[in-house]
C-alpha positions in Angstrom: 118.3 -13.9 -272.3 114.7 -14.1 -270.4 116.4 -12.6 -267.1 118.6 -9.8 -269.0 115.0 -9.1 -270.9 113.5 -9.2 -267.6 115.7 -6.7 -265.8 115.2 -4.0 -269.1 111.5 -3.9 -268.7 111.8 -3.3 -264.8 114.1 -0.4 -265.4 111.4 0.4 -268.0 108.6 0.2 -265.8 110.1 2.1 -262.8 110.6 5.3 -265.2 107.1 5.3 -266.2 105.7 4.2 -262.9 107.6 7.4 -261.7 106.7 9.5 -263.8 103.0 8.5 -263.1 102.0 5.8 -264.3 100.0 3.7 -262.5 100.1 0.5 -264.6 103.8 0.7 -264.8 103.8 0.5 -261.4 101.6 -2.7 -261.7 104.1 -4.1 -264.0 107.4 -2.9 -261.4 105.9 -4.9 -259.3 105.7 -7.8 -260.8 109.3 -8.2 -262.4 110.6 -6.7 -258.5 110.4 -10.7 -257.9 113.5 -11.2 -260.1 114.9 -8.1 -258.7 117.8 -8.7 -255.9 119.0 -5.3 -255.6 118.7 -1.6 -257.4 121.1 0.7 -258.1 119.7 4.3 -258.1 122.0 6.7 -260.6 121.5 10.0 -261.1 121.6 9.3 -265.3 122.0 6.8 -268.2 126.2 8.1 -268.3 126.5 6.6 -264.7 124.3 3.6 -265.2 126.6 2.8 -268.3 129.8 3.2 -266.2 128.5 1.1 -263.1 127.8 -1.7 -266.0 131.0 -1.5 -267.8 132.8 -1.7 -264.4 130.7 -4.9 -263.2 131.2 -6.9 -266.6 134.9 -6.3 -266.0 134.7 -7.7 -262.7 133.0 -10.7 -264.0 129.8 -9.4 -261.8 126.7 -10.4 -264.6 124.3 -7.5 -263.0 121.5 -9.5 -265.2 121.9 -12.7 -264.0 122.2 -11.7 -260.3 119.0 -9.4 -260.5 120.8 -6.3 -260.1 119.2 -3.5 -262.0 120.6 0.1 -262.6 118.1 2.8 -262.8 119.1 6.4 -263.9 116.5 8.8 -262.3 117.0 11.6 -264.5 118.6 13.7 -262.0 119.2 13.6 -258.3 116.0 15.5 -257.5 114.2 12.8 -258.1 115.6 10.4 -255.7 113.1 10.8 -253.0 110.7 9.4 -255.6 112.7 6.4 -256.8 113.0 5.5 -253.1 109.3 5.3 -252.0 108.5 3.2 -255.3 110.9 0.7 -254.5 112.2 0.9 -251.1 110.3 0.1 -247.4 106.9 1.6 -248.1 107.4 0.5 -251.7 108.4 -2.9 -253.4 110.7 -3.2 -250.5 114.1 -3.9 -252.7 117.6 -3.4 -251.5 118.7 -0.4 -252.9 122.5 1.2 -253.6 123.0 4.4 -255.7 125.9 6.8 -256.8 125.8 11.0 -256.8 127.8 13.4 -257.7 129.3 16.0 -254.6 126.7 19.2 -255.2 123.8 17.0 -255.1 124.3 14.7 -252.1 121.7 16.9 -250.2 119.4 15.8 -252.5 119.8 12.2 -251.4 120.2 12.6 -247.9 116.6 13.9 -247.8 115.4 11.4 -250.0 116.9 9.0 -247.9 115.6 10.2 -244.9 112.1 10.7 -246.0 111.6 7.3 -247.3 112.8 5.9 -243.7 116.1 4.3 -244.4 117.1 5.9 -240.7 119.0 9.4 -239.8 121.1 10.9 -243.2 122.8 13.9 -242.3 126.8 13.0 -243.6 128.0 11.2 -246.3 129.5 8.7 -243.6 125.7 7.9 -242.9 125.0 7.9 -246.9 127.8 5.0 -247.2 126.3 3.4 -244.5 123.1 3.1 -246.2 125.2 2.2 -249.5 125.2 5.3 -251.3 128.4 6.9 -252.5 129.5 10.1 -253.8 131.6 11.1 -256.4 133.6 14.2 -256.2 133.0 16.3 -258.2 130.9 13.7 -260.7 131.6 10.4 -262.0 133.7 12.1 -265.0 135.5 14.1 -262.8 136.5 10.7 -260.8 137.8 8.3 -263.8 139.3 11.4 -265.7 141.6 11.7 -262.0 141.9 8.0 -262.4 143.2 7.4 -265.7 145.2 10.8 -265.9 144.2 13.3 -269.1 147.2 11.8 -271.7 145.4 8.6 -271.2 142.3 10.0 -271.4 143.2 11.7 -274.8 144.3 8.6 -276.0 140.7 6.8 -275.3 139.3 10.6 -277.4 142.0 9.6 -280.2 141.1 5.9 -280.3 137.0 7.0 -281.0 137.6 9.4 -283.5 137.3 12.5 -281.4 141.3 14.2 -281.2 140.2 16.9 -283.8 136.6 17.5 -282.3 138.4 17.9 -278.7 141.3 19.8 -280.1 139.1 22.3 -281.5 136.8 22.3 -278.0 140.4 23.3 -276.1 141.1 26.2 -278.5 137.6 27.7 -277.6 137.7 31.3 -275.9 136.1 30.0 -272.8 138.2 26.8 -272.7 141.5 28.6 -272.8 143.7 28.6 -269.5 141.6 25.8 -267.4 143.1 22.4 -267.2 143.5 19.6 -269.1 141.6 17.4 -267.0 138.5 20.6 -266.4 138.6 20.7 -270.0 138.0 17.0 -270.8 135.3 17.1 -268.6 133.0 19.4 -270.1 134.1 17.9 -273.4 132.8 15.1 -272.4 129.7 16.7 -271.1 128.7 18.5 -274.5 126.2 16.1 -275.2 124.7 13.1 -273.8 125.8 10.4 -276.5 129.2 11.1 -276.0 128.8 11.1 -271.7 127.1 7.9 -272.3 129.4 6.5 -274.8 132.5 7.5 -272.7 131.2 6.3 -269.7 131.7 3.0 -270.9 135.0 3.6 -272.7 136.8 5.3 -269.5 135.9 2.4 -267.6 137.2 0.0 -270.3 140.4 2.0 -270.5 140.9 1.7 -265.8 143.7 -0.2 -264.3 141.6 -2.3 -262.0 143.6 -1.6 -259.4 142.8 2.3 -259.8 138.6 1.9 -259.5 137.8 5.2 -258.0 136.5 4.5 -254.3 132.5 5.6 -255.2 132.9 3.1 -258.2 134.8 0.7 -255.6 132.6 1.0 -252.8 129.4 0.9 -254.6 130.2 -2.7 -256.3 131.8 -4.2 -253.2 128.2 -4.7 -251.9 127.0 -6.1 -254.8 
């Protein structure tokens, strides 16, 4: 329990610290020594997808020091990376991105001095993946939309997504386009299904950002 407490109140710290905090960053530093590795998510939907998927693996992310931290966007990862890479706490760091922002972490990337980051070849190098177009996007492909309608129906949302579908602007796209901005409509449901589509993967169907990501872990 001490090392699963231990790993919330890093994640903690490195939000305020980033945000400006200078005695978070006191405190970062002080719980980095139970910190193996950080994986640096562009929000709390993929950190909650990333967890799901390691606790189905049987990878215990607390008990191995491995912390997910959602940066509140991909903007920010330049930010993330000096606190807690080389010229920072000097952890091992991973992370996950959707397609339109990979720019974003190339330069961030860069910056910090993890070497040249000019192709998302180089970004897996560094272990940093990309999803295409966004983690949604990627296990909604995976699972297929009847299955994901299924995981909607099992939570109590058929009626609430039905009535989405029938919505002017919603009419003609996809099934699987559709789901995803369903899912998108607010955060407690991204975060919530986050979780649940990873619950609902064949293993043997991990999409390869998920894949990639915790084969280094």
């Amino acid at each position: 329990m001490e090392v699963v407490d231990t790993m919330g109140q890093f994640r903690a710290a490195v939000a305020e610290w980033a945000a400006g905090d200078p005695a978070a960053g006191q405190d970062a530093r002080n719980l980095a020594q139970n910190v193996q590795l950080v994986i640096l998510v562009e929000g709390a939907s993929d950190a909650a997808a990333v967890e799901a998927l390691a606790k189905r693996r049987g990878v215990m992310f607390d008990a191995g020091g491995v912390a997910t931290v959602p940066m509140g966007g991909a903007t920010n990862i330049a930010r993330f990376v000096e606190l807690l890479g080389p010229a920072g706490l000097g952890l091992r760091l991973a992370g996950l991105c959707d397609a339109g922002e990979e720019r974003y972490f190339m330069r961030g990337l860069q910056r910090a001095g993890l070497g040249p980051c000019t192709s998302r070849a180089e970004l897996q190098r560094l272990d940093f993946h990309v999803c295409v177009a966004d983690l949604e996007d990627e296990l909604i492909r995976a699972l297929g939309a009847p299955a994901v309608q299924r995981i909607v129906q099992e939570h109590g949302e058929l009626r609430s997504l039905r009535l989405f579908q029938n919505q002017p602007a919603q009419r003609g796209r996809s099934p699987e386009r559709q789901l995803r901005r369903f899912l998108g409509t607010h955060s407690g449901r991204k975060i919530s299904y986050g979780r649940y589509l990873v619950d609902g993967l064949d293993l043997d169907r991990v999409p390869a950002p998920l894949d990639g990501l915790l084969s280094g872990v």
